[in-house]
KEKE-3310 file (N, C-alpha, C; in steps of 0.2 Angstrom, whole numbers, plus 5000, padded with zeros to 4 digits):
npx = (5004:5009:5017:5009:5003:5012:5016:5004:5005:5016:5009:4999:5007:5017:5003:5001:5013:5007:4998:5003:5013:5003:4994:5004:5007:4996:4991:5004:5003:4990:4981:4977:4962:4959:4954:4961:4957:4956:4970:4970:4979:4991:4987:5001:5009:5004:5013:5009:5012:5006:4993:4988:4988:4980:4963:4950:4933:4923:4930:4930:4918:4914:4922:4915:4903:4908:4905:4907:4919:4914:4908:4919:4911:4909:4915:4904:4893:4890:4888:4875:4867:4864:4855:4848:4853:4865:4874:4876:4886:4901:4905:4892:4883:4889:4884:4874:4859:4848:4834:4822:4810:4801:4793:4788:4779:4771:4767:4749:4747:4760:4756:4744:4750:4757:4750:4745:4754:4759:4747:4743:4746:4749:4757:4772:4777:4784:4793:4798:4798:4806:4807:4814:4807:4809:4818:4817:4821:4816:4805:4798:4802:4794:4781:4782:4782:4769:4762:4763:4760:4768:4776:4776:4782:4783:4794:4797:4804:4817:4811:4800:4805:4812:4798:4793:4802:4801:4790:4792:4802:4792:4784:4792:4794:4782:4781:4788:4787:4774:4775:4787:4796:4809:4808:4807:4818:4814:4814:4821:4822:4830:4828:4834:4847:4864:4866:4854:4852:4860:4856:4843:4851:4857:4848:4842:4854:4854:4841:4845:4854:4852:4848:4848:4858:4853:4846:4850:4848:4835:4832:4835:4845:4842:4849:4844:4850:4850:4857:4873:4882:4891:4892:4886:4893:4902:4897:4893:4906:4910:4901:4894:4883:4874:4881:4877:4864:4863:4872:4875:4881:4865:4858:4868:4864:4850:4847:4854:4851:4844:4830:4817:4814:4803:4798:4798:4816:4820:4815:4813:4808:4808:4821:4823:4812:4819:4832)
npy = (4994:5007:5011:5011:5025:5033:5036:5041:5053:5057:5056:5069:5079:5077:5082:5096:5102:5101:5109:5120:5124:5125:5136:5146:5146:5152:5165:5171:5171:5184:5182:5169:5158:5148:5142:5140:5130:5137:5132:5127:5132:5126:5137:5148:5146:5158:5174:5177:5192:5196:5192:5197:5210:5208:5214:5212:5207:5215:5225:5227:5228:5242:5251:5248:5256:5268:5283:5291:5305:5321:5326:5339:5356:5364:5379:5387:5380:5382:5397:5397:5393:5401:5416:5427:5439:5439:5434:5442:5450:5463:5460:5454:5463:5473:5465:5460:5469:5484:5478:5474:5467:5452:5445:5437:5439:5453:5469:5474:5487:5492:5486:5492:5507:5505:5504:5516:5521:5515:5520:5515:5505:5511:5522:5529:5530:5547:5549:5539:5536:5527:5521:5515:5510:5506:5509:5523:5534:5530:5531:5542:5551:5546:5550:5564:5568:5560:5567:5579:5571:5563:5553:5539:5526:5515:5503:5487:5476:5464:5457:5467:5477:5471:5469:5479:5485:5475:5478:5491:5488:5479:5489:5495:5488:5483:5495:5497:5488:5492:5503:5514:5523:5530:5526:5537:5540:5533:5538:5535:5535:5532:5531:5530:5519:5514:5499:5498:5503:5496:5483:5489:5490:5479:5469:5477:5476:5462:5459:5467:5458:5449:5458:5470:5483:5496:5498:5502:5515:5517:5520:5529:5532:5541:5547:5547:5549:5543:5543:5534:5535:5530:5532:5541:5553:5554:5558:5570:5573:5576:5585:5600:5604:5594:5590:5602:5600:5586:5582:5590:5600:5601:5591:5582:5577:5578:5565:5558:5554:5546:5546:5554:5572:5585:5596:5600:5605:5610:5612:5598:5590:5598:5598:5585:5587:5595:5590)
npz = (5000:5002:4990:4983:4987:4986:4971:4968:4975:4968:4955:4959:4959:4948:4941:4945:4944:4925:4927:4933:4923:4911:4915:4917:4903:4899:4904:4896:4885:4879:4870:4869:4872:4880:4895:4911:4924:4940:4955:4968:4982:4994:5010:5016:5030:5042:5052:5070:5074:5058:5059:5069:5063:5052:5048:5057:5059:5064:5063:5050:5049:5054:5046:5035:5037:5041:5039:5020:5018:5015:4999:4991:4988:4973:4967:4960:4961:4975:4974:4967:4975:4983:4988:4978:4979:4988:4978:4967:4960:4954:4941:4936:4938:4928:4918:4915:4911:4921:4924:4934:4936:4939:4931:4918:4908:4898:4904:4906:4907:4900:4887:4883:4882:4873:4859:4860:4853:4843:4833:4818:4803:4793:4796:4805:4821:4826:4836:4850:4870:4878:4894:4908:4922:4936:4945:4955:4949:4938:4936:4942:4930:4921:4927:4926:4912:4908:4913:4902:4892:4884:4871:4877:4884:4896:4906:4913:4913:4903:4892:4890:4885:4874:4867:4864:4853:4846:4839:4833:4826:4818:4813:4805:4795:4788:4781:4769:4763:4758:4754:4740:4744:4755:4773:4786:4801:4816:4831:4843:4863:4874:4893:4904:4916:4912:4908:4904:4890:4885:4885:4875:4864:4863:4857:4847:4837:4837:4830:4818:4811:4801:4792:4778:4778:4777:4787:4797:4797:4798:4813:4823:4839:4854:4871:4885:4902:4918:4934:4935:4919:4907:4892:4891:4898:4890:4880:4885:4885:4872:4866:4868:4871:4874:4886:4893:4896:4902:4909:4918:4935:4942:4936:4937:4952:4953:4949:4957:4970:4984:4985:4979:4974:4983:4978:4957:4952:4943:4923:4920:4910:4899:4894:4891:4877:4871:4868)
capx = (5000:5014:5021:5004:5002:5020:5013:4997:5007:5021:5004:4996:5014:5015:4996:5002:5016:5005:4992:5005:5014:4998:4994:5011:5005:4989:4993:5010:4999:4984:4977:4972:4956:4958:4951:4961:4953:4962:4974:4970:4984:4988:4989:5006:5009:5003:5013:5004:5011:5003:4987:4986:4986:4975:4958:4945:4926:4919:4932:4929:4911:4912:4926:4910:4900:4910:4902:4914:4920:4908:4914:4919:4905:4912:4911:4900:4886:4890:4884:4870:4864:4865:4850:4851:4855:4870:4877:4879:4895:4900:4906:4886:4880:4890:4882:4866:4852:4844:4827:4824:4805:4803:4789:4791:4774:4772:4759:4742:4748:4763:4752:4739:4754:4761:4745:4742:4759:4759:4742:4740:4750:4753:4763:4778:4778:4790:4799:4793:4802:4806:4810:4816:4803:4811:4820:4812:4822:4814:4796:4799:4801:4788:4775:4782:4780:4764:4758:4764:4756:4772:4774:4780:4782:4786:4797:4798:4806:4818:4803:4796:4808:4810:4793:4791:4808:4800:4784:4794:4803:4789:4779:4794:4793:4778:4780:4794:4783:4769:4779:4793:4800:4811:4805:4810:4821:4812:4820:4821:4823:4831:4828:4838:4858:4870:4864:4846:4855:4864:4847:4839:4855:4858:4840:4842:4858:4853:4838:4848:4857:4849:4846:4853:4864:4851:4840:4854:4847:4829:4831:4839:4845:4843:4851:4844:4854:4848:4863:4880:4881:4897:4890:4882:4899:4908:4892:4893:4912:4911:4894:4893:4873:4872:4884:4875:4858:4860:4879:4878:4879:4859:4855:4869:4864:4844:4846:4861:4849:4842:4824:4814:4812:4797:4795:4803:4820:4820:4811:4817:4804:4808:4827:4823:4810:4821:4837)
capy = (5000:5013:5012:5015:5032:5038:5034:5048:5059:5057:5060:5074:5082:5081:5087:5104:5105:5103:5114:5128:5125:5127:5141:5152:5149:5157:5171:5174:5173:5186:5180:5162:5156:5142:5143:5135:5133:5141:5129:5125:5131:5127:5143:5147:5150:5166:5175:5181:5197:5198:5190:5205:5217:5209:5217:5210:5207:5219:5232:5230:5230:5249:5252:5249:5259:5275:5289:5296:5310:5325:5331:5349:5360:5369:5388:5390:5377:5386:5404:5397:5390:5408:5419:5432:5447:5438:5432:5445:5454:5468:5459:5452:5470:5476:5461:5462:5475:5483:5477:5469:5464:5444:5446:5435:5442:5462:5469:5477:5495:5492:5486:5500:5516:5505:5503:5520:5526:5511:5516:5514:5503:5516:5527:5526:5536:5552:5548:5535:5535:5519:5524:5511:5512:5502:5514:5530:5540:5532:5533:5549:5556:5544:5554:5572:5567:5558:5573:5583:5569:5563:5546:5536:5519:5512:5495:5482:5469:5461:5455:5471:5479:5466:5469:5485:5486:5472:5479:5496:5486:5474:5492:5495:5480:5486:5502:5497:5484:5497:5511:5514:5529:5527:5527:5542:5537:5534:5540:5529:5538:5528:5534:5524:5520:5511:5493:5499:5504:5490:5478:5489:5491:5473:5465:5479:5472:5454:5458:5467:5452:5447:5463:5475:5490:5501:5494:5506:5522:5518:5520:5533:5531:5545:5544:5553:5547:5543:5539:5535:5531:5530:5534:5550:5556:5556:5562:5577:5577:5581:5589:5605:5608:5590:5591:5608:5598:5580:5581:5596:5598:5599:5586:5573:5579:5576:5558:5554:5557:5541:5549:5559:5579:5584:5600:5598:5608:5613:5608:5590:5590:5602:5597:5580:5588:5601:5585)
capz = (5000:5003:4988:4980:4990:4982:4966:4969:4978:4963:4950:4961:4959:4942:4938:4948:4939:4923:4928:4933:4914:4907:4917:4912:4894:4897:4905:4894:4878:4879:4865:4871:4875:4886:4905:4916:4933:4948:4955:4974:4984:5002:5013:5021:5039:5045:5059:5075:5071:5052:5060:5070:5061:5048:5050:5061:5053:5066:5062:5044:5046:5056:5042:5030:5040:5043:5034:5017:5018:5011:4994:4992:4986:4967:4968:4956:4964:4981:4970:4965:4981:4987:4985:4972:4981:4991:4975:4963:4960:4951:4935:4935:4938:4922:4912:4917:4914:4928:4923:4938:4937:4938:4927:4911:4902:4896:4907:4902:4903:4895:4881:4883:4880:4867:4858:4859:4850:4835:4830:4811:4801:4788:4797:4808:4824:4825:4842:4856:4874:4882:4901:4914:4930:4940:4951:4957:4946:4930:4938:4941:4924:4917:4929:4922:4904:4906:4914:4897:4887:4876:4868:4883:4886:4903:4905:4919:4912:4898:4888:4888:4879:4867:4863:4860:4849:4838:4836:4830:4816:4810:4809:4798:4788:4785:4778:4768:4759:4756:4752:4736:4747:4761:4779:4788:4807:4820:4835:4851:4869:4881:4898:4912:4916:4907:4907:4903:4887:4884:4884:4869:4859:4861:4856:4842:4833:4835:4826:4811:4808:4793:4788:4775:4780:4776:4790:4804:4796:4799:4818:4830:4848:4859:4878:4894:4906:4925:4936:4932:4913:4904:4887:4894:4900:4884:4873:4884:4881:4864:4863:4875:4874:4877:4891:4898:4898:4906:4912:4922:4943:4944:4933:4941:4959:4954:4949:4962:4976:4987:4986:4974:4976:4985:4968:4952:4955:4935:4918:4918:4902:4894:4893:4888:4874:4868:4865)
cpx = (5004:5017:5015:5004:5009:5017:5009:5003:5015:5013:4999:5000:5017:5011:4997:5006:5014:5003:4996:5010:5008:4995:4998:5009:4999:4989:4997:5006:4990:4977:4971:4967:4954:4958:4954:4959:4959:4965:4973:4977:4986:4993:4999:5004:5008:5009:5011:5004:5006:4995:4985:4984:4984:4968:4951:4937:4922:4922:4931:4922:4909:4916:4919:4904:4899:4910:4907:4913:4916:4913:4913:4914:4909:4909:4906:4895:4885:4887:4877:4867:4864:4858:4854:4855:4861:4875:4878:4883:4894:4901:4897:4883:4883:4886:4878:4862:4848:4838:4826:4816:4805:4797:4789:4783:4774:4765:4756:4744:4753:4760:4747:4745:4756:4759:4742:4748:4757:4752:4738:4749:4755:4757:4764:4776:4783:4797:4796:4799:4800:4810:4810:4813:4803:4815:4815:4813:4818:4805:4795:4799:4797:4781:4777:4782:4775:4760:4756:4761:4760:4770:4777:4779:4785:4788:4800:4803:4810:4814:4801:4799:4808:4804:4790:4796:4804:4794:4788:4796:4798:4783:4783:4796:4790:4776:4785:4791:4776:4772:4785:4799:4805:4807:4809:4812:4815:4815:4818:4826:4824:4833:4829:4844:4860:4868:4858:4847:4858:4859:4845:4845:4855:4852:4837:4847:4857:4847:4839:4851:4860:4846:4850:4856:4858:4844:4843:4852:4840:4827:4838:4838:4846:4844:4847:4844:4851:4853:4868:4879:4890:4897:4889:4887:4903:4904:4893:4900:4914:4904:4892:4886:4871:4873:4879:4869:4858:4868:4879:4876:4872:4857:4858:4865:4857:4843:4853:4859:4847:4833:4823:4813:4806:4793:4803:4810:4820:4818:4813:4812:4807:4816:4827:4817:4814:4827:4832)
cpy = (5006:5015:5015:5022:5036:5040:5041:5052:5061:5060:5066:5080:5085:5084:5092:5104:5106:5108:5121:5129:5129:5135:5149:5153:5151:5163:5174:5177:5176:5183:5173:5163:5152:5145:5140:5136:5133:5132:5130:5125:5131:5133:5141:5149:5156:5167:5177:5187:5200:5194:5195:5212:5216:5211:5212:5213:5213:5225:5232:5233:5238:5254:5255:5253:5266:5279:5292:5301:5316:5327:5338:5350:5362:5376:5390:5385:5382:5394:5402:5396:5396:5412:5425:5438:5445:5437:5435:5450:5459:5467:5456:5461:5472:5474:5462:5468:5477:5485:5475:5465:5457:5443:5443:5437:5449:5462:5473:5484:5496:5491:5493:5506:5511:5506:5512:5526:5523:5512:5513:5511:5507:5520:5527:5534:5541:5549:5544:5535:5530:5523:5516:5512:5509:5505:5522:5535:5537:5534:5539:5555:5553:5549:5560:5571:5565:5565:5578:5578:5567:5555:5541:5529:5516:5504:5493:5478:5468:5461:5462:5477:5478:5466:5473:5486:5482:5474:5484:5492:5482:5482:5494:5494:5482:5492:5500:5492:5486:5502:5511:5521:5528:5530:5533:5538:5538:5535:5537:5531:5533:5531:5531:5525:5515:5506:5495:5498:5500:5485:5481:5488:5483:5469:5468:5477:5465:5455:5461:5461:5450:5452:5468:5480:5496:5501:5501:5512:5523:5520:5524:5532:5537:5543:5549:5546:5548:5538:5539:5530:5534:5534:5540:5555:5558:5557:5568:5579:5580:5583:5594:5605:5599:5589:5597:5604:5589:5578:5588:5593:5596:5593:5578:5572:5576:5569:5556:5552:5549:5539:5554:5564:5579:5590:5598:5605:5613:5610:5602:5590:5593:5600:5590:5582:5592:5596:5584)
cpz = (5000:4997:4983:4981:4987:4977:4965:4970:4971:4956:4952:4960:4951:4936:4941:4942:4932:4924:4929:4925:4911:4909:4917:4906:4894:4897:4900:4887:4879:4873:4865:4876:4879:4893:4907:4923:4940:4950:4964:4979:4994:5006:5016:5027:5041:5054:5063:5073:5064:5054:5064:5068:5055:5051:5053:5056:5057:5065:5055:5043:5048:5051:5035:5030:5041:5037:5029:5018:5014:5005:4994:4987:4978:4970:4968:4957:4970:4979:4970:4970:4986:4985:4980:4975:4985:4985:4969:4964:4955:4942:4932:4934:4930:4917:4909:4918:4919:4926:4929:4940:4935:4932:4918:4905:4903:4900:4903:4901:4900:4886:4879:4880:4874:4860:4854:4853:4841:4833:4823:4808:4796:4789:4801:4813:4825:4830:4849:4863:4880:4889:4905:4921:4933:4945:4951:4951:4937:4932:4938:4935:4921:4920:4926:4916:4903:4907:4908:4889:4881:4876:4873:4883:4894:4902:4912:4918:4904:4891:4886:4884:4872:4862:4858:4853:4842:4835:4831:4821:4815:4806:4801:4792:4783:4779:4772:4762:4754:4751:4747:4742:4754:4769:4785:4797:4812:4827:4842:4855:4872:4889:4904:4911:4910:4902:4902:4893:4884:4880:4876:4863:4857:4858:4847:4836:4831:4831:4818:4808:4803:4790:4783:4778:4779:4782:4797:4803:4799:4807:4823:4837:4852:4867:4883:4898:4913:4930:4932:4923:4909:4897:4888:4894:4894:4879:4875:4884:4876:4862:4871:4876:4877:4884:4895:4900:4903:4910:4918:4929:4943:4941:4936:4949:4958:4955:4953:4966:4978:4986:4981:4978:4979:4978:4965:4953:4947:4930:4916:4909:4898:4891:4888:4880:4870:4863:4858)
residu = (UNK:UNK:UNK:UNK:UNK:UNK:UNK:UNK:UNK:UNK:UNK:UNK:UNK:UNK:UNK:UNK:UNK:UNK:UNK:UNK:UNK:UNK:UNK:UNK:UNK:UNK:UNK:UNK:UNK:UNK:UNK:UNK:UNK:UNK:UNK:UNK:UNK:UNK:UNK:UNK:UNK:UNK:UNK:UNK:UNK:UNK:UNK:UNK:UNK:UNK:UNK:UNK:UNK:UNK:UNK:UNK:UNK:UNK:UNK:UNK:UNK:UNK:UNK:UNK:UNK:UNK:UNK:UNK:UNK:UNK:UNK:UNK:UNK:UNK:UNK:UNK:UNK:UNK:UNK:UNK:UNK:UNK:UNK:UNK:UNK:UNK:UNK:UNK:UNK:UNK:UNK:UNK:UNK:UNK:UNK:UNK:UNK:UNK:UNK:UNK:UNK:UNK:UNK:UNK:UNK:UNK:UNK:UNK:UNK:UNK:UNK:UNK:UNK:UNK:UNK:UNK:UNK:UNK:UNK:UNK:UNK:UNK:UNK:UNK:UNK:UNK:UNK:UNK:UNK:UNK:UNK:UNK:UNK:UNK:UNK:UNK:UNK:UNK:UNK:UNK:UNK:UNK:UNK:UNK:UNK:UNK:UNK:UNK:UNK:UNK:UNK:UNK:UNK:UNK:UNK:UNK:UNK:UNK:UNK:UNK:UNK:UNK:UNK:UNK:UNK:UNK:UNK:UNK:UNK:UNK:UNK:UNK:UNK:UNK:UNK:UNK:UNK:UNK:UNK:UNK:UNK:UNK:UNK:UNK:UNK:UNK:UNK:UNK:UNK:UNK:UNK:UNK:UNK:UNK:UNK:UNK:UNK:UNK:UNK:UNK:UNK:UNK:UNK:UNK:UNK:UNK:UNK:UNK:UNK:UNK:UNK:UNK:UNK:UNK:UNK:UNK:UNK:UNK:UNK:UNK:UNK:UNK:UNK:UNK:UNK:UNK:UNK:UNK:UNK:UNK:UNK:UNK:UNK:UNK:UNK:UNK:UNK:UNK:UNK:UNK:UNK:UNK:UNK:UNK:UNK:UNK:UNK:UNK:UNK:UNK:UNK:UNK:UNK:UNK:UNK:UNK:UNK:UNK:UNK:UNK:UNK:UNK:UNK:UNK:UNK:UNK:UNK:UNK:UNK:UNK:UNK:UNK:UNK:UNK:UNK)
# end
C-alpha cells in the first residue's frame, strides 16, 4: 500500500506542475482562449504578528460603515445655492440689465401706452420713449411726461423691451413693403443707466442680423441718462449743449439722490424735449 500512495502523491505532483505549465501559457499569451481553473493552493503559515494586524470582521464592518468624507462643494454650485442678492457681483452687475422685474409676460399697461403710440400701420411714429421704472428716478420722469402727454412707454422687464423694439421694426417692415419711398428714422429715447441701454441696443443688433445695412438708418437712439452712465459722459464730452443739459451739477445731483424731490428743482421735460 505505501508504495501506492507515492505513486498519487508522485501523479498529484505532476498534475500541479502541469496545471502551473499550462497556466504560464495562458497568462503569457493574451490571445488564448483556454480557461484553466484556479489551482487550489495550500495557505502558508501566517505570523501572529501579520494575524494582528490583519483586520478583524467587526472592524471591517464599522470600516463599511464610517460615513465618506463629504465632497467639496464647486464655487460655482455654492453661488447658486446663494440667493440672488447675496450672489451678485459687480462683473454680473456690468452684464446684466437693471430690469429687475421677475415678470416674464408684458403687462396690460405696458400694452395700453404702446397701443396707443403704434396706432396705424401706415405710418411710423415720430419719436417713442422707452423709460426704465424700475427705480424712482425712472418713475419719476415717466410721471412728468405723462403729465405733458408725450409718447411714453414704461418697461419692467427684459421682455418688455423686446417687445416694444420688435413691434417698432415689424411696423417698419411694413411700411417698407407698402411704400417705394424710404422710411423716415424713428427716433428711440432711452431713459435709464447704462445697462438699461445695453438691453435695447443689444436685442436691436441681434435683430439686424439678417438685415441689409440700410435697416441702421431707419432707427435713431437717443440717451437721457439717470445715474451713472458712461455713454452719457463722453456724449457730453464732445457735445457741449448736450453736456450743459444732462451732464451738468443739477441734473447729476437730481438723479444721484436716494429719494425723489418733493417739487421739480427745474424743467426736467423740457430738457429732455428740447434734445
Amino acid at each position: 500500500m505505501k508504495p501506492i500512495r507515492n505513486k498519487n502523491a508522485d501523479d498529484s505532483l505532476n498534475e500541479a506542475d502541469m496545471l502551473e505549465g499550462n497556466e504560464q501559457d495562458t497568462f503569457g499569451d493574451s490571445t488564448a482562449t483556454l480557461v484553466i481553473p484556479e489551482k487550489i493552493k495550500t495557505p502558508m503559515k501566517t505570523s501572529k504578528g501579520e494575524l494582528q494586524s490583519m483586520a478583524s470582521p467587526s472592524k471591517m464592518d464599522s470600516a463599511a460603515h464610517t460615513p465618506r468624507q463629504k465632497r467639496s462643494t464647486p464655487l460655482k454650485e455654492r453661488q447658486l445655492s446663494k440667493p440672488l442678492s447675496e450672489r451678485t457681483n459687480s462683473s454680473d452687475s456690468e452684464r446684466s440689465p437693471d430690469l429687475g422685474h421677475s415678470t416674464q409676460i408684458p403687462r396690460k399697461v405696458f400694452y395700453d401706452q404702446l397701443n396707443q403710440i403704434l396706432v396705424s400701420d401706415a405710418a411710423l411714429p415720430e419719436n417713442i420713449i422707452l423709460v426704465n421704472t424700475i427705480d424712482w428716478q425712472g418713475q419719476y420722469v415717466a410721471d412728468l411726461l405723462q403729465d405733458q402727454k408725450r409718447p411714453i412707454v414704461c418697461t419692467c422687464s427684459t421682455v418688455e423691451v423686446q417687445t416694444v423694439l420688435s413691434a417698432i421694426l415689424t411696423r417698419i417692415q411694413r411700411y417698407c413693403n407698402c411704400n417705394s419711398s424710404m422710411p423716415r428714422p424713428v427716433k428711440v429715447v432711452s431713459v435709464g443707466g447704462q445697462s438699461y441701454l445695453s438691453a435695447i441696443l443689444r436685442f436691436f443688433v441681434k435683430q439686424l442680423a439678417n438685415k441689409t445695412s440700410d435697416w441702421l438708418s431707419y432707427m435713431r437712439f437717443l440717451i437721457i441718462p439717470l445715474g451713472s452712465h458712461p455713454v452719457a459722459k463722453y456724449l457730453g464730452s464732445v457735445d457741449s449743449r448736450y453736456g450743459n443739459m444732462f451732464q451738468d451739477s443739477a441734473w447729476r445731483e437730481l438723479f444721484g439722490k436716494a429719494e425723489p424731490p418733493g417739487t421739480e428743482p427745474f424743467d426736467v421735460v423740457g430738457r429732455i424735449t428740447q434734445y
